[in-house]
N, C-alpha and C positions, 0 to 999 in steps of 0.2 A: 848758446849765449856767445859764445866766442866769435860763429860765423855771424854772428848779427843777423839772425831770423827770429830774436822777440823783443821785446822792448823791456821784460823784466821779467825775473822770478822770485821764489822764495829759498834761499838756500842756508843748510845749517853746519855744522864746525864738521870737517874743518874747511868746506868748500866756500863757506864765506868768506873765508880771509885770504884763500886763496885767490877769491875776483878780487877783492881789493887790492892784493901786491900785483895782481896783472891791469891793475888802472879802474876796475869797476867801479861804478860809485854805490855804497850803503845808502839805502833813502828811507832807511829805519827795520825795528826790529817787528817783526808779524805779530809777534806776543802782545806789543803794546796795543793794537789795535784786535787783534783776535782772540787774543786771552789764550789760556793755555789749549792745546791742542796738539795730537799724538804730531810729531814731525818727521815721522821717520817708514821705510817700507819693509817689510821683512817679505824674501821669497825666496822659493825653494824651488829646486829641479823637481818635476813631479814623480819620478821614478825615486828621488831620495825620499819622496814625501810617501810615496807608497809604503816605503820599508820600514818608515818610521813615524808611524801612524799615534806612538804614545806619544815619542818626544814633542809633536807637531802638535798635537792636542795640549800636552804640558806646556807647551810655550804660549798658545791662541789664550788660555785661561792663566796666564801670570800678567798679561799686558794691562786689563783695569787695577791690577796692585801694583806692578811695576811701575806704571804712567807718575800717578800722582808724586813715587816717591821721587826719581830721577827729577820732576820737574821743581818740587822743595827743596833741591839742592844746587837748580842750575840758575 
């Protein structure tokens, strides 16, 4: 974005507020037009993710219960 090689993205807090104090323009929120939708990417080094095969599992199976509530609150 910066180098001006796209014409736009979707970006979430706090990286939105940051293009706009560097001059970007907001041309609206994805939600209002997309509806709710996960926004976010979780990843891992695959050698951490070997070692910790529960914790990675315990988080892939919180994210349809986590989702809805974070979004009821944002």
């Amino acid at each position: 974005m910066f180098e001006q090689q796209q014409d736009a993205t979707l970006l979430s807090a706090p990286y939105n507020i940051m293009a706009q104090r560097a001059g970007f323009i907001n041309l609206g929120k994805a939600v209002d037009i997309l509806g709710i939708y996960q926004r976010s990417v979780a990843a891992a080094r695959r050698d951490w993710a070997d070692r910790n095969a529960d914790k990675m599992i315990a988080f892939i199976r919180a994210g349809p219960t986590g989702h809805p509530v974070v979004a009821a609150i944002t």
